[in-house]
Structures are given as structure tokens and as C-alpha cells.
N, C-alpha and C positions, 0 to 999 in steps of 0.2 A: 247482336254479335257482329254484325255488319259494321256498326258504328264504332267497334272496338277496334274493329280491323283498321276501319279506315283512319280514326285518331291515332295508331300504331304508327301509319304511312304517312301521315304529317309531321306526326318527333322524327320521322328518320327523315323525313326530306328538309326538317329544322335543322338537322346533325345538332343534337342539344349534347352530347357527347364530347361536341369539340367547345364548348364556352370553356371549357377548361385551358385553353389558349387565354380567355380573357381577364385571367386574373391576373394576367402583366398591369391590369388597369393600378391594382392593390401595392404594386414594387414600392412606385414613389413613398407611397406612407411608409410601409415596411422600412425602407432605407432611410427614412428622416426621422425614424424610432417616434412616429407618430400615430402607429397602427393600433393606439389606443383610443384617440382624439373619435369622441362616439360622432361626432357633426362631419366632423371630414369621414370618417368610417363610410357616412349613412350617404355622403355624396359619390362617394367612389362606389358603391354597392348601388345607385340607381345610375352612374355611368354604366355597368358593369350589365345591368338591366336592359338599359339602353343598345349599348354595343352590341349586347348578344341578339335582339330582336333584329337589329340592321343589317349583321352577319348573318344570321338565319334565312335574310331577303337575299342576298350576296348568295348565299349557296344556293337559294331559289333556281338565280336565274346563272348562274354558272351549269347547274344541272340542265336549265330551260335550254341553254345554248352547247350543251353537249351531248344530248340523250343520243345522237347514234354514235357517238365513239363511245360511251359507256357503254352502250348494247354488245359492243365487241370485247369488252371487259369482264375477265374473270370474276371481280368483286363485285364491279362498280353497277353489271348490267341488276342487279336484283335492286336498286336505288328507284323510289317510286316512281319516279318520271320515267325512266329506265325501262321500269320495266312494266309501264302502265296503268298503276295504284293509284295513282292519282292525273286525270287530265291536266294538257297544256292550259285550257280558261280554269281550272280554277286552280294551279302555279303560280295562274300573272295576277289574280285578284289578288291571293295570301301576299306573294312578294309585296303589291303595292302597299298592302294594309300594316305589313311587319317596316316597311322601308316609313313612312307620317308616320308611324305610332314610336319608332326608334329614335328618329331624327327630334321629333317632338318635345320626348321626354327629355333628349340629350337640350335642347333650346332651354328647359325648363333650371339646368344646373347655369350654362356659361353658354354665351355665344361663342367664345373660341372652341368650346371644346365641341360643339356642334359643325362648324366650319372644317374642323380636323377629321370627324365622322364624316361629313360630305367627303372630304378631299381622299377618304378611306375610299367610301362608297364608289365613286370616279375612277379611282385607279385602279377598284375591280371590275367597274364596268370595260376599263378600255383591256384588263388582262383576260376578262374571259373573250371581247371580241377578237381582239389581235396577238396581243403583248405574250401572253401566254405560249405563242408559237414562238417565239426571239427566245434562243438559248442563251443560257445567264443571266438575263433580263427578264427571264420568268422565275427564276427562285430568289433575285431580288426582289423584287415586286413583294414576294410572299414573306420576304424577312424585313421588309418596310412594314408590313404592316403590324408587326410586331412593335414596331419603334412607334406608330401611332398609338396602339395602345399605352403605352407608356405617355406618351406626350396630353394623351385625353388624362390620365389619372392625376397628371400635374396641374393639366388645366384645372379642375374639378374640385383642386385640392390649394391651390397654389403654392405647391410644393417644388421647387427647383430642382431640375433633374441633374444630378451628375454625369459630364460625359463618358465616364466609364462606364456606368450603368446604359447608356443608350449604346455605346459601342461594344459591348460586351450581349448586350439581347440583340443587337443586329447578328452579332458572329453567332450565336449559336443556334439565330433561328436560321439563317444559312447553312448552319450545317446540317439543320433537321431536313431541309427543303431537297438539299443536294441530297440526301438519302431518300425519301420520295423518289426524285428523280432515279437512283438506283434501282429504285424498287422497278420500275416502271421498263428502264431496260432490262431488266432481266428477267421480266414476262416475255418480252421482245425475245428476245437469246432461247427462252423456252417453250412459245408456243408460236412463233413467226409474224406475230400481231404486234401493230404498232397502236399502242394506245393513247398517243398524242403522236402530234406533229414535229413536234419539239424534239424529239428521242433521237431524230437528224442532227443534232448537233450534239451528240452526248455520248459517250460512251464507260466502259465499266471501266479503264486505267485515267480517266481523265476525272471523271467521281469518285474515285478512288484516292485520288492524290488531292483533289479540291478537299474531302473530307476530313482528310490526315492533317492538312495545312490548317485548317479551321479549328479543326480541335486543339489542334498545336497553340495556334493562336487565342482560342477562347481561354486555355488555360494560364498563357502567361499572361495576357491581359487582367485575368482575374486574380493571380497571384500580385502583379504589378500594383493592381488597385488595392491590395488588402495591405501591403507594405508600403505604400505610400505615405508621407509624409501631413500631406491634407490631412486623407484620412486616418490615419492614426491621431492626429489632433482633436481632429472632430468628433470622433466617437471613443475618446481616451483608452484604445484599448491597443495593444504589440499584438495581440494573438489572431488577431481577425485572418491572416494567414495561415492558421490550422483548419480552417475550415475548407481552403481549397484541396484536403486528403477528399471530400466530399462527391465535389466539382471534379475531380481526375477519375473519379469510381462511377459517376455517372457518365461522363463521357466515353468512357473506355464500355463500359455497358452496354451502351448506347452502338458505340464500333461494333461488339462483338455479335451484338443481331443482327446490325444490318450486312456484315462479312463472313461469320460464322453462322446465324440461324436464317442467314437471306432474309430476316422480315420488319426491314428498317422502315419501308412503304406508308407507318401511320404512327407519328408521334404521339396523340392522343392514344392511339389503343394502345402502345410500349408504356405510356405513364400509368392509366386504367388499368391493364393485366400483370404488367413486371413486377414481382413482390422487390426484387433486388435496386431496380429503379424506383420503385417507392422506399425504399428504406435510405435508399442514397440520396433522395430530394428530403426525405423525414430529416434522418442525420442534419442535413446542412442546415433546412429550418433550424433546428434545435439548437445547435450550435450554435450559430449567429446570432438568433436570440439569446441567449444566454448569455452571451458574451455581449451585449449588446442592451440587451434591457434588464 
């Protein structure tokens, strides 16, 4: 029973929850109507392996380098490091083991796309030491990495990304980040606790308006790209702009919990629990596909 427990407290110190982030790996193919091709499939599927084991090292030591602001955290103090389930040596063994077994496998598809994991791995090491405290430049950080995912899926695949697809998953993973950060002042506003450092440069009209502007923005970007000219050539199809009723229903969604149900805090658990956000990301799948392949 012991060892049930303690295997419980390693998935949640993996957050195997959040790989669901990492299937921006899979965009590229999806968008070059190549999400059939079984050889690119199977290398975007052991990037995806890869990624996630390196991430899981990432949240290791993000956790390693946080455990007493989480202690002060409504959610975050029951997180194993947190809250004791698992010791600091064996944290830094697993990180190191998940960090060679990650990096490795990614060596085994493409050096670049291994280079790009490093330069992932790097830019969380320096945000969980410092970066993370620099307002703005920490929900950047988090929507970069977004765009790396995407740029490993190219490598892996050598699929050319279009820049609307990389500028259009930067804005929206900015929007998610800047709601995070929402979330976070308004434990602040409700219990006097600052659960990061960061929350000094942030407040509820200034999240508020960044979030409105982003959505604004992801929307017309993405309506811009489905009426374009390119793209209508390239995938012979005028309708690929009916799919953005989709993308407005998930975004406005998406507002309504983090303004209306306050609990914008975790875009993973909103994709995971939201039936309405799952039906609006279904929808758009479906759609696009169909019009498309």
C-alpha cells in the first residue's frame, strides 16, 4: 500500500496531467494534412515522449526551487515536494534521470530538435531561478514555450511551420498564462498571501485588459489566417473561416471562467473538466478536418 502511495506522489510530482500541453508537438502535421503519414506520425509521437519526460524534469525542479511559496499556497502546498511525499535527494535523482532519458531520446529523432529541448530546458532553468519574478517576462517565457513545442514537431517532421500558426499559439498561450496569473492575484485580494513574487507587478484591470486585447487578437489573427489568400490556395478550400465560430466559443469560454467562475488558474484542468470547452475544441477539430481532409 506504501508503494501505491508513493507511485501516486511521483504522477503528481510528473504533473502527467499537463503533457496535454504537448501536443502542440502534433500542429505541424495536423496543418500540412500530413497527420496520416504513419513515419512522421511515429516521430512526432516519440518527440512527444521525449518532451514530456524533460517537462516532467522541469516541473521537478521548478517544484525543488519553490517548495516554501507553495507551502503558503491553497492548491499548490499539497504538491509532493510541498508537502513532504516525496524528499529533496530523491527530486534531484528522478529530475536527473527524466532530464538524459528525455534529452536522449529527443538526440535519437534530430539534433536540432534536441538543441531546441535544451534551449527549452535553459530558459526554465533561468525562469524558475529569476525570470519568473520579471513581470511580463514571465508569462512570456511560458508562452515561448509553447512556440518551442511547435518548432520540435517541425523539426522531427520537417514540416515548415507557418507563421500564423506560430504567432497565433504564442497569443493564445499568452492569454492562458496572463489568466494563471489572474488566478494568482486574486488568492492575493482573498486571503492576503502573495504566492509569488511577481503579483508586484500585476494587478486585476491590467490582466484584465491584457486578456481582452489577446483574445481580441488571437481571434482576428486566426480569422485573418483562414481568409487568406496563401491559405485558401494551399488547402483549396473559402470555408476554412467557418471554423473560427469555434475559436470565438472557446475563447469567450475560456473569459467566462476566469471573470465569471474566477477559476482561469489551470488551463489543463479547464480543457480536462470543461464539457463546453471540450466540445468547442471537438467542434473545431472536426471541422477543420473535414474541410480539410
Amino acid at each position: 500500500m506504501i508503494y501505491v502511495q508513493t507511485f501516486k506522489e511521483y504522477i503528481k510530482l510528473f504533473r502527467i496531467q499537463q503533457y496535454i500541453k504537448n501536443l502542440f508537438i502534433f500542429l505541424p502535421l495536423f496543418f500540412a494534412l500530413k497527420i496520416t503519414d504513419t513515419d512522421l506520425l511515429l516521430n512526432a509521437a516519440i518527440a512527444f515522449t521525449a518532451f514530456s519526460l524533460t517537462a516532467s524534469a522541469v516541473y521537478t525542479l521548478n517544484d525543488y526551487h519553490d517548495i516554501e511559496e507553495d507551502k503558503k499556497h491553497p492548491k499548490k502546498k499539497s504538491r509532493p515536494l510541498a508537502s513532504g511525499a516525496i524528499s529533496k535527494h530523491q527530486a534531484i535523482v528522478i529530475m536527473c534521470i527524466l532530464f538524459v532519458v528525455g534529452i536522449a531520446l529527443m538526440y535519437s529523432l534530430s539534433v536540432q530538435a534536441m538543441a531546441i529541448l535544451i534551449a527549452y530546458v535553459l530558459m526554465n532553468i533561468a525562469y524558475s531561478l529569476y525570470l519568473k519574478h520579471i513581470a511580463i517576462l514571465d508569462v512570456t517565457i511560458i508562452a515561448t514555450g509553447f512556440v518551442l513545442r511547435l518548432f520540435i514537431g517541425s523539426a522531427v517532421t520537417g514540416i515548415v511551420l507557418s507563421m500564423w500558426i506560430v504567432i497565433m499559439t504564442f497569443l493564445l498561450a499568452l492569454f492562458m498564462a496572463l489568466a494563471k496569473r489572474r488566478d494568482d492575484v486574486l488568492i492575493f485580494l482573498d486571503t492576503g498571501k502573495k504566492m509569488r513574487k511577481v503579483i508586484d507587478g500585476y494587478n486585476l484591470q491590467f490582466l484584465d485588459t491584457a486578456m481582452a486585447i489577446m483574445a481580441a487578437v488571437v481571434i482576428v489573427a486566426y480569422t485573418i489566417y483562414t481568409t487568406s489568400a496563401e491559405v485558401v490556395e494551399k488547402f483549396h478550400s473559402q470555408y476554412l473561416y467557418l471554423t473560427a465560430l469555434f475559436v470565438i466559443l472557446g475563447i469567450m469560454r475560456y473569459l467566462q471562467i476566469s471573470f465569471v467562475y474566477l477559476d482561469g488558474g489551470s488551463p489543463t484542468k479547464i480543457v480536462i473538466k470543461d464539457r463546453f470547452m471540450q466540445m468547442s475544441i471537438l467542434a473545431w477539430i472536426v471541422s477543420f478536418s473535414w474541410i480539410l481532409y
